[in-house]
N, C-alpha and C positions, 0 to 999 in steps of 0.2 A: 315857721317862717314869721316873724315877726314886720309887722308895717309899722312907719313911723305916722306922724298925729298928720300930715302932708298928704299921705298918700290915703288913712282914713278920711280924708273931709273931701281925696276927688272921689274914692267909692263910692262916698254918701250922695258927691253931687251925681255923678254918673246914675246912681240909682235912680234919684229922684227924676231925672232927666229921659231915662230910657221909660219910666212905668208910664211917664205921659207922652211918650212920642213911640215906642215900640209894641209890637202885637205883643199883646199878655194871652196865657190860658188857664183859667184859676182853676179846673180842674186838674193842675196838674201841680201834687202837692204833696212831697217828698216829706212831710212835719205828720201825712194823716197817717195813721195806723191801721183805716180801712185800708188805705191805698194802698199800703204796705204791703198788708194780708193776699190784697191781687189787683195790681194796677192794669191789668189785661182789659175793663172796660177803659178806664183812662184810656189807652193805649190807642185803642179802637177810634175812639171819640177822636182822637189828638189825631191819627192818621189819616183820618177822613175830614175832619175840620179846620185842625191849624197845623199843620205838618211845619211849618215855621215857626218858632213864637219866640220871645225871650223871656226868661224867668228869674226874679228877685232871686229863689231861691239856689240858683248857681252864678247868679252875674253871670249868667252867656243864655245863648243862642240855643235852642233842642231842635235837632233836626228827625223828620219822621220820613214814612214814606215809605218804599218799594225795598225791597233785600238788594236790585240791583244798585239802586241811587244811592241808598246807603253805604254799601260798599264802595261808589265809585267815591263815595265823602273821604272813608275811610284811606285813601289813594289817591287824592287832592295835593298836590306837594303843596300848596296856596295852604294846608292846614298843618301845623307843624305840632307835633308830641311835648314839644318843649316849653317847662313852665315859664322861663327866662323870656319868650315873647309874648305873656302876659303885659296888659298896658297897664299894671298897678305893681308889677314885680317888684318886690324888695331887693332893693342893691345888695351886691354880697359885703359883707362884713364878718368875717370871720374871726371872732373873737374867741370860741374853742375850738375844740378837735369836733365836736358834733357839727357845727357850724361848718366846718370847711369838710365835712361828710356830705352837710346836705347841698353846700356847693355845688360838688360834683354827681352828684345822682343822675341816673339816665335820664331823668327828666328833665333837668334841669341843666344838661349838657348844649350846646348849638345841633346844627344840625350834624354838621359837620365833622363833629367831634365825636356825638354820637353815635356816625357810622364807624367811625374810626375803632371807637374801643368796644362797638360789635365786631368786625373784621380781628380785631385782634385775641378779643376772647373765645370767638365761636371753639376756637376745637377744645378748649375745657369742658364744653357743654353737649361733646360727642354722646353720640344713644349708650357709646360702652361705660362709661363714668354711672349714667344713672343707669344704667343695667345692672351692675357692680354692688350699688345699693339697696339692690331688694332685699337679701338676705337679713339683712339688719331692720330695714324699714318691719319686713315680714315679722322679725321679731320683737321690736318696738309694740307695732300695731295688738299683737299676741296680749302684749306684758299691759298695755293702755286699756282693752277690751276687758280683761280679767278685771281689772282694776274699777271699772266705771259697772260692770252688766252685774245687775242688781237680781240674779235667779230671774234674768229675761227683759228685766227694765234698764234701759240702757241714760243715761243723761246725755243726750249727742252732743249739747253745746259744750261742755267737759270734754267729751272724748275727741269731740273734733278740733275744740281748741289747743289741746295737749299737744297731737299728732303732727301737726305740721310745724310747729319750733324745733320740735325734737328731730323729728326726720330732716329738716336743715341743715339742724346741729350736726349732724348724721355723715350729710353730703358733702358737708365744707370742712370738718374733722376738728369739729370742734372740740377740745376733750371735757370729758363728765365734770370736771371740775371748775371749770369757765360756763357750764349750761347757762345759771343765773345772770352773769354780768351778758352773752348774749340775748339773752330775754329781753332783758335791763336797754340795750341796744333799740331793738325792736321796737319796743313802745315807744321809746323816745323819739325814735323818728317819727311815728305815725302822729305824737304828739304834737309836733311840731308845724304839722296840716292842719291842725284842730284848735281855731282861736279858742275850745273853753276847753283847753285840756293844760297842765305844766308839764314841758320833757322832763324827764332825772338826766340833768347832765350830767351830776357825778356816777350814776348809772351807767349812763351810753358811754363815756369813757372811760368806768372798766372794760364794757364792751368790744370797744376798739381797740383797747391794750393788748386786751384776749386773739382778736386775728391777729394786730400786730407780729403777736408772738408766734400766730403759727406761720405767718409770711417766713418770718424767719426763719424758720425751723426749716421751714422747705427752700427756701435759698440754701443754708446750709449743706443740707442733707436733700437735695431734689429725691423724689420720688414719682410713682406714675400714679396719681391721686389728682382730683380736680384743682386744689389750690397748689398743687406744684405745678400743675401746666396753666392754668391761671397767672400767677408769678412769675414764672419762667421762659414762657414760651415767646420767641422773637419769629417776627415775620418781617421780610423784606427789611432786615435791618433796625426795626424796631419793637419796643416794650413797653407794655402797659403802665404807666406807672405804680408805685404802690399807693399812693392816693385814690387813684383810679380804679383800682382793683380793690380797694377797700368801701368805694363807693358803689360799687358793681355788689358786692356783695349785700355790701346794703341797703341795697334798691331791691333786692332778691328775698332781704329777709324782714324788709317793711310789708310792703307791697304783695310780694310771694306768699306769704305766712296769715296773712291777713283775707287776704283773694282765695287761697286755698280753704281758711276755718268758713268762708260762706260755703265756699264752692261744694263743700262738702255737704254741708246741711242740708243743703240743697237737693242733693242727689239722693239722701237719706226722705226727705222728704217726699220728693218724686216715687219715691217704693213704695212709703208707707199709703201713699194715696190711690197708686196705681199695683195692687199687692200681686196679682198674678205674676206679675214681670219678677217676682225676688225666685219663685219658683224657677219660671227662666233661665234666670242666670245661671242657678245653681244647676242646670241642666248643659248649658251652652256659658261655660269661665269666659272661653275665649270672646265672646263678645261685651263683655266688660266695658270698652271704651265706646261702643254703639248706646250702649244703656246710659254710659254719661253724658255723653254727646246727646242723645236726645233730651236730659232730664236738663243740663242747660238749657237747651233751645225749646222746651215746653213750660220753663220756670226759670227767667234766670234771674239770680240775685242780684244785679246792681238795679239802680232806678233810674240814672244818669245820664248815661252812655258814653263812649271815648270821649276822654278830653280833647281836644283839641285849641289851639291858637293859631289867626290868621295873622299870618304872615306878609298880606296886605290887604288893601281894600278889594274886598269883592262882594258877586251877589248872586244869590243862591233864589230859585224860586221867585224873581221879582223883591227880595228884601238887601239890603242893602247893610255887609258886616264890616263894621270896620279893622283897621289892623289896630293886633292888639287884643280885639276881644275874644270871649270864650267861648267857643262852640261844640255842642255836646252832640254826638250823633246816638241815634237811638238804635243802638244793634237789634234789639230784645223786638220792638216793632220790628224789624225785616225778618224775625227768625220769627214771625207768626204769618210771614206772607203767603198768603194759602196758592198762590198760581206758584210757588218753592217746594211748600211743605202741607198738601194736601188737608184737610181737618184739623190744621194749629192746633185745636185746641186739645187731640184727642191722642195722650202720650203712646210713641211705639218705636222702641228703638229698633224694630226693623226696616225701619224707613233705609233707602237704597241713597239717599242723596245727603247725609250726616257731616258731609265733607262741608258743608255748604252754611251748617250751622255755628257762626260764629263767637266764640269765647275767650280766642287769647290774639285779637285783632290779623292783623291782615300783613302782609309785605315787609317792607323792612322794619317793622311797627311790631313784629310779631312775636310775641312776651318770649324770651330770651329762657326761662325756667319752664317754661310748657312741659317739657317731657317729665322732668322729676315731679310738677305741680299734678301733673297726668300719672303717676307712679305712683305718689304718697295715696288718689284718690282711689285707684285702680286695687292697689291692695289692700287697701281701708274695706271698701267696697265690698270687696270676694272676701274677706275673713268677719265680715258682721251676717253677708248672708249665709257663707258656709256651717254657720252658729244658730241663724236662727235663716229662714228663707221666706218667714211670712213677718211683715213688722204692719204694726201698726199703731194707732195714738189715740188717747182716751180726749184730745183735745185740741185745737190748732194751736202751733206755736206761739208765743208770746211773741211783738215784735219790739223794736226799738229802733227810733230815727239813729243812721249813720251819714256818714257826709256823700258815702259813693253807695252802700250796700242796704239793702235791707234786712237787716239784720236782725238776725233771729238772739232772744237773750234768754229764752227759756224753751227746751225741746227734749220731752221724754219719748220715747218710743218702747213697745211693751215684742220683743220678739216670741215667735212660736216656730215648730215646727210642721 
């Protein structure tokens, strides 16, 4: 998303105007690498101190506080998902195919709209579709493991980077020989968030040419496959467009793909630290999604929290936000709220209330690829510990600043049995 020199110079004033009239907390500092490593004091500090503040480093608002208050943030209609009510939005000007991609992206849709082309899509994203794909994922994950585990030393940022393009690829039938220009896709979008990044737009639109093409195939020839009921599928007289359907996908394979390669780390990480629980699992499969669910909610990757824009003026805790700006809610502090989650700090996926631990938001908000982003992790998961059940690491991860994630850029893990 590109801003023009207009809307750079109100950010700059905006900035300069909010550092001297808005709560700051300079401990809270998304650039440090300590912070990275475990912003859990931060966190502490921030929810007992400034549970309101606003930060240079998002241009919005962080909200902290209780699991209940947060969630009830998350549930605000006053806060809308939608980048488009940003007060610096860039006007749409669509001058390629990428451009009028990122147009349409969930995020970027009204509210409105947005429910629209969830109600529309939901039965593509039936449990049977991503049930459908394990067999393949299961083999994938096989062929990716073999490939990366070095006689026990595994490189997880490799293997976990790998796994979730391809398992996409997988889900939306993409065939082997379009993998690269969706890749190419991919980035370019993510690109396009990141002032010091360039899209490849000649990249992203091979990309696009690439589902193009299997839209059509499945108009043609409809099948009972996710993008023929994605395409296909009329409710109450109406259909998704294919713009829309192509932006849906790529909201799924930015976003998805990118959320997923943390998400994972993360879970790998939680084992290597807490090694009895790999023994666990391997003991008790079926609780796999218990063991992820807590390894979010004792560690989770973003530093952020929901985006959010207010939809109008309001005021939260005695501060006053206007419309327009951006308000980040802190999930990660509520999932350490000890009157929820007993000893936060002390990982156990047998915790009885896991339901509670938030990771793919809330309500009509509620990330639309959960179950396949919960299937890629689930069998990733049980075929690293089936292989090895003790992991562990000669060092903590390297980190690296990312704009939502803490991102890990360097992560060996040494398995035994």
């Amino acid at each position: 998303m590109k801003l023009d020199l207009k809307q750079k110079i109100g950010i700059a004033a905006y900035m300069i105007r909010s550092l001297l009239t808005k709560p700051l907390f300079s401990a809270y500092n998304p650039r440090n690498l300590a912070f990275l490593a475990n912003p859990y004091p931060t966190y502490m500090k921030m929810r007992a101190e400034k549970p309101v503040f606003w930060s240079p480093h998002s241009l919005g608002w962080h909200l902290s506080g209780s699991h209940e208050f947060l969630a009830q943030c998350l549930r605000d209609d006053r806060l809308s998902h939608s980048f488009r009510y940003w007060m610096f939005a860039p006007k749409s000007e669509a001058h390629s195919e990428l451009d009028a991609l990122l147009d349409n992206l969930l995020m970027s849709l009204s509210t409105k709209d947005h429910m629209r082309v969830r109600k529309l899509v939901s039965p593509a994203f039936s449990p049977r579709y991503v049930a459908e794909t394990r067999p393949a994922l299961e083999a994938l994950v096989r062929q990716q493991l073999d490939q990366y585990d070095n006689n026990g030393t595994i490189d997880m940022v490799k293997l976990c980077r790998e796994i979730p393009i391809n398992a996409m690829a997988i889900y939306f039938g993409i065939p082997a020989s379009s993998r690269n220009d969706f890749q190419a896709l991919g980035h370019a979008i993510l690109a396009s968030f990141d002032s010091s990044s360039q899209p490849d737009v000649a990249g992203a639109e091979r990309g696009i040419a690439a589902i193009r093409n299997v839209f059509a195939e499945k108009r043609k020839t409809p099948d009972d496959s996710f993008m023929s009921t994605l395409i296909n599928h009329i409710e109450d007289g109406e259909r998704i467009s294919e713009n829309e359907a192509l932006a849906l996908v790529g909201s799924l394979l930015a976003a998805g793909v990118d959320t997923t390669f943390d998400y994972m780390l993360h879970i790998f990480y939680a084992l290597a630290k807490n090694q009895q629980w790999g023994t666990w699992l391997l003991q008790n499969p079926d609780k796999v999604q218990s063991l992820i669910d807590e390894s979010v909610r004792w560690d989770n990757f973003g530093h952020r929290g929901y985006f959010r824009f207010a939809l109008e003026d309001i005021e939260i805790q005695g501060h006053k936000i206007k419309r327009g700006e951006i308000v980040q809610i802190m999930m990660s502090i509520g999932n350490w709220d000890e009157s929820v989650f007993p000893q936060p700090e002390v990982f156990n996926p047998e915790r009885n209330n896991l339901d509670k631990a938030m990771s793919f938001g809330v309500g009509a908000h509620y990330c639309l690829g959960h179950a396949i982003a919960k299937l890629i992790a689930q069998v990733t998961t049980l075929a690293v510990i089936n292989r090895y059940p003790i992991l562990s690491m000669k060092e903590e991860p390297l980190r690296e600043y990312n704009l939502v994630s803490r991102r890990m850029s360097r992560f060996i893990v040494q398995g035994s049995r």
